[in-house]
Legacy VTK file of the C-alpha trace (Angstrom):
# vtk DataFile Version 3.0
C-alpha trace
ASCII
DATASET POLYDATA
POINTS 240 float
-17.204 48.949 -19.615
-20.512 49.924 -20.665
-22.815 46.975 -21.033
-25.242 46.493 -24.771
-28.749 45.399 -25.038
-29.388 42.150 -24.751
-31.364 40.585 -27.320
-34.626 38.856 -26.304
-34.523 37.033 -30.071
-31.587 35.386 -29.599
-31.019 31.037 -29.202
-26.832 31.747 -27.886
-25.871 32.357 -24.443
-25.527 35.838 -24.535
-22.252 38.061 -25.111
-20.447 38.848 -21.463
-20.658 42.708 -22.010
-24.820 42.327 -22.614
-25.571 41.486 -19.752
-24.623 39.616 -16.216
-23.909 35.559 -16.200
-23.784 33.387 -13.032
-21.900 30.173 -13.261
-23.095 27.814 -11.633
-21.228 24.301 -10.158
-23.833 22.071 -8.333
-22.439 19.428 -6.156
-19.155 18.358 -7.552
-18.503 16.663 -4.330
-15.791 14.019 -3.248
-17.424 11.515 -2.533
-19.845 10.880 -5.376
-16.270 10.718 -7.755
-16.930 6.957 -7.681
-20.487 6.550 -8.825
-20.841 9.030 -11.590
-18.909 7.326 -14.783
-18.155 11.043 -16.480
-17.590 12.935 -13.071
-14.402 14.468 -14.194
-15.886 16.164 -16.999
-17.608 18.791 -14.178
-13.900 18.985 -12.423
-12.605 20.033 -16.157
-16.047 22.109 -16.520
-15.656 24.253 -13.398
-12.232 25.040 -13.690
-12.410 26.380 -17.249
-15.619 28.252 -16.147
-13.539 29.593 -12.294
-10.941 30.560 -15.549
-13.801 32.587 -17.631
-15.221 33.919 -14.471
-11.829 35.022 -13.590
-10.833 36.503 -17.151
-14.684 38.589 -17.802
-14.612 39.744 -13.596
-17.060 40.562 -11.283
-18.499 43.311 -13.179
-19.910 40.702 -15.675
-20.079 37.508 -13.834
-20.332 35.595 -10.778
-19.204 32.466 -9.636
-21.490 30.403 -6.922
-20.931 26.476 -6.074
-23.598 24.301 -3.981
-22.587 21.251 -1.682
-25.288 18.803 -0.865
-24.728 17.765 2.953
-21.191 17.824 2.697
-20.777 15.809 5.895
-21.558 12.980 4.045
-20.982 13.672 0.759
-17.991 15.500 1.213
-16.786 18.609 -0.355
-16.206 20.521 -3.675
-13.707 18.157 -5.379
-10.118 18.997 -4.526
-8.804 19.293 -8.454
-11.325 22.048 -8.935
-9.479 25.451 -8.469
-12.592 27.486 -7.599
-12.121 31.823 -8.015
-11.078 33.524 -4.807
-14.619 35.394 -5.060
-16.559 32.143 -5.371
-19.245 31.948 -3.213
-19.587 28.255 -1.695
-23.220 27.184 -0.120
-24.148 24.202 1.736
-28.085 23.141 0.698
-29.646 19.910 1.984
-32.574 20.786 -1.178
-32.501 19.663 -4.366
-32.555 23.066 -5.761
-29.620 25.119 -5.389
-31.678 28.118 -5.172
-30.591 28.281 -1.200
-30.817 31.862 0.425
-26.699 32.833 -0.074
-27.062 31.846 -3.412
-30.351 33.557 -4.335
-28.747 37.076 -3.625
-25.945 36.109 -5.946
-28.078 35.446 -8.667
-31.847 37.322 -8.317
-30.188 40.186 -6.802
-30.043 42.433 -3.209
-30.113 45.851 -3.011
-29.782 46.367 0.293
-26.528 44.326 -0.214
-25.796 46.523 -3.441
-26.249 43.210 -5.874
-26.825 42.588 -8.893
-28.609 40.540 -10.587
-28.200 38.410 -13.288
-29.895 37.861 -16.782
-28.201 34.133 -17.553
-26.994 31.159 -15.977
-24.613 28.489 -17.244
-24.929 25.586 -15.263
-23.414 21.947 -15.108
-22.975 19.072 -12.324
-24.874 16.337 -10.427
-27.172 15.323 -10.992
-29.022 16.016 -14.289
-32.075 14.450 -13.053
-32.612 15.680 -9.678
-30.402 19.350 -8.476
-30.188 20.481 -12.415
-33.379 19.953 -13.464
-34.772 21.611 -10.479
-32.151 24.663 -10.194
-32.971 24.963 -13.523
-36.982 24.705 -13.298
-36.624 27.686 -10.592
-34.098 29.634 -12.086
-36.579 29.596 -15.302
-39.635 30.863 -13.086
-37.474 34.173 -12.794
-37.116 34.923 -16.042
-33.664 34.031 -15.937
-32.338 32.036 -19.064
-30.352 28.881 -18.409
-27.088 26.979 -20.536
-26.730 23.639 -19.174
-23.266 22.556 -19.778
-24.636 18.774 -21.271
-21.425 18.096 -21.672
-20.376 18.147 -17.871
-23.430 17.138 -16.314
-24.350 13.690 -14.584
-26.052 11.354 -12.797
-25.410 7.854 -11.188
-27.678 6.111 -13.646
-27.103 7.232 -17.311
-30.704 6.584 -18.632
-31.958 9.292 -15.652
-29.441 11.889 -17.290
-30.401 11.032 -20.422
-34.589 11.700 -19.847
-33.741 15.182 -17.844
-31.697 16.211 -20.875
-34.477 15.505 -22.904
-36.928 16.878 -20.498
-34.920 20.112 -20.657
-35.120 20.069 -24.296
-38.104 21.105 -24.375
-38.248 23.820 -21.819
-38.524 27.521 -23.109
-35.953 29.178 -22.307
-32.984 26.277 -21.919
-30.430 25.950 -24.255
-27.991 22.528 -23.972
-24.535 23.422 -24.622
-20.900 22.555 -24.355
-18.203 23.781 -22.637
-16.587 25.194 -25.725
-19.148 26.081 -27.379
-20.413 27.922 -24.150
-16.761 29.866 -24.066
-16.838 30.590 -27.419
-21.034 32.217 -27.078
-19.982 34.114 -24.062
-16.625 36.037 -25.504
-17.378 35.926 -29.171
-14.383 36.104 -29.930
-13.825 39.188 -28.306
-10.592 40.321 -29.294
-9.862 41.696 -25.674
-9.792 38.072 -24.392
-8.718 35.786 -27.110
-5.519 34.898 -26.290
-6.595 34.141 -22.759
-9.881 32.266 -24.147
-7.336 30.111 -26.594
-5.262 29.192 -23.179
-8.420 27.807 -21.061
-9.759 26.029 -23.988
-6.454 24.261 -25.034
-6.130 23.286 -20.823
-9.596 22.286 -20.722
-9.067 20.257 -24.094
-6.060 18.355 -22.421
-7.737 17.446 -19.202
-10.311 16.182 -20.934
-8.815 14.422 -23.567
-6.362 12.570 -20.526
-9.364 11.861 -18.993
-10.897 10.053 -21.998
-7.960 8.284 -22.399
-8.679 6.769 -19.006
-12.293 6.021 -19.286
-11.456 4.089 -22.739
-9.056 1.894 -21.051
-11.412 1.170 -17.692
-14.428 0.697 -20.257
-11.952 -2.106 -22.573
-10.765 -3.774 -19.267
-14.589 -4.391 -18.194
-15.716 -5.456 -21.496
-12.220 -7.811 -21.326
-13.781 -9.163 -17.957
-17.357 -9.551 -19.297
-16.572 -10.893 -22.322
-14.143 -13.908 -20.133
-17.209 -14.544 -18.037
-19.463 -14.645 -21.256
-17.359 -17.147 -22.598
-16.899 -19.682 -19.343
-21.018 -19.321 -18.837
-21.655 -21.781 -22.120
-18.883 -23.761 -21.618
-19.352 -24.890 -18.064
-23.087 -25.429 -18.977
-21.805 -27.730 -21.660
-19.528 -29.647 -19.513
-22.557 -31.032 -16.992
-24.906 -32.011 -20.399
-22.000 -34.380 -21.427
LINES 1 241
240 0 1 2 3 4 5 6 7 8 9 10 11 12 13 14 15 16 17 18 19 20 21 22 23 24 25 26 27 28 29 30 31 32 33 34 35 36 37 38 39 40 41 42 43 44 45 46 47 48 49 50 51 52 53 54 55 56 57 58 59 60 61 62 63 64 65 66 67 68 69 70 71 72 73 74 75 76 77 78 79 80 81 82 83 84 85 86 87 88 89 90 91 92 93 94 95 96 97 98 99 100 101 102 103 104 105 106 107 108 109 110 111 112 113 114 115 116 117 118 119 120 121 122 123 124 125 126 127 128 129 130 131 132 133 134 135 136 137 138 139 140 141 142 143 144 145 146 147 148 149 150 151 152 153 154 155 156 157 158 159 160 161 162 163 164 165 166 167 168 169 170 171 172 173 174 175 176 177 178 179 180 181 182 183 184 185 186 187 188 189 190 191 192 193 194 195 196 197 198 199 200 201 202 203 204 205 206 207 208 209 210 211 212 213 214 215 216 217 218 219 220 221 222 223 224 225 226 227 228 229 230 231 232 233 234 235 236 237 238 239
């Protein structure tokens, strides 16, 4: 399938058949499930991105996932359903940029390689492996979609200041995951029936994941609110 000129003027993730687009899944690992509040949200991420990367193929995309020290961290989370051509690369860096993955995405001709033009990106965390992945990715010229949607980090007000941070970078775009599905295909009418079935999965996973969430967050705000409330009173009790 022949591929169009990209457009340099553009602010959207550009259309699959313009270019080549790299997803990449950094450090989705077991072990940090407990500690990041909207972890799943990367789980739902990468498997409706492995889905896309799947549906487009290898002539228009490439799928590469980082684990950081996964001896001790552990390994890519077991509900994500990574693409039988994923690559998988251990990194003890903060940067994802590690040599395996660097061919994938800047290219290797000896290799016969390609490069890629964009990147959509999402994971853990914002503030440390996603700023910097992105930070090197944009030093190659290569422009960057971070999935804001499906990123995190184990303190919310650090995601919150590298999302901002980001903002401001040239070149970055902050996204969603359906808004990233629907930049990528627009709409192509090759793939819509397929791109209706990941969204609608990725919709339900998420939305049964919400569900979840809401009924952790009103059982700690039950617990807070008890302890709140016995605080005053036992004070009161020892002044009479």
């Amino acid at each position: 399938m022949p591929q169009h000129p990209m457009s340099e003027h553009s602010r959207l993730i550009q259309k699959f058949d313009t270019c080549r687009t790299a997803f990449m899944l950094c450090d989705v690992q077991e072990k940090l499930e407990p500690h990041i509040r909207n972890f799943h949200d990367a789980v739902h991420a990468a498997n409706a991105m492995a889905a896309l990367h799947e549906l487009l193929g290898p002539a228009h995309s490439v799928f590469v996932a980082s684990e950081q020290c996964p001896a001790e961290v552990g390994h890519t989370h077991h509900d994500i359903k990574l693409p039988a051509d994923a690559v998988v690369s251990e990194k003890g860096t903060l940067s994802m940029l590690v040599p395996n993955i660097r061919a994938r995405i800047f290219g290797d001709t000896e290799k016969g390689i390609l490069p890629v033009q964009q990147v959509i990106i999402w994971g853990h965390e914002t503030d440390g492996c996603i700023l910097r992945t992105t930070d090197g990715l944009l030093s190659h010229g290569i422009r960057v979609a971070v999935l804001a949607d499906s990123c995190g980090s184990q303190v919310q007000e650090n995601h919150d200041v590298a999302i901002l941070q980001m903002l401001h970078w040239s070149g970055v775009m902050m996204t969603t995951v359906p808004s990233a599905v629907m930049q990528l295909t627009r709409a192509d009418s090759r793939f819509m029936r397929d791109t209706i079935r990941i969204m609608k999965k990725h919709n339900a996973e998420w939305a049964s994941t919400q569900s979840k969430l809401k009924s952790e967050a009103d059982e700690r705000g039950a617990t807070e609110q008890g302890a709140a409330a016995e605080g005053p009173s036992a004070w009161l009790g020892m002044a009479n």
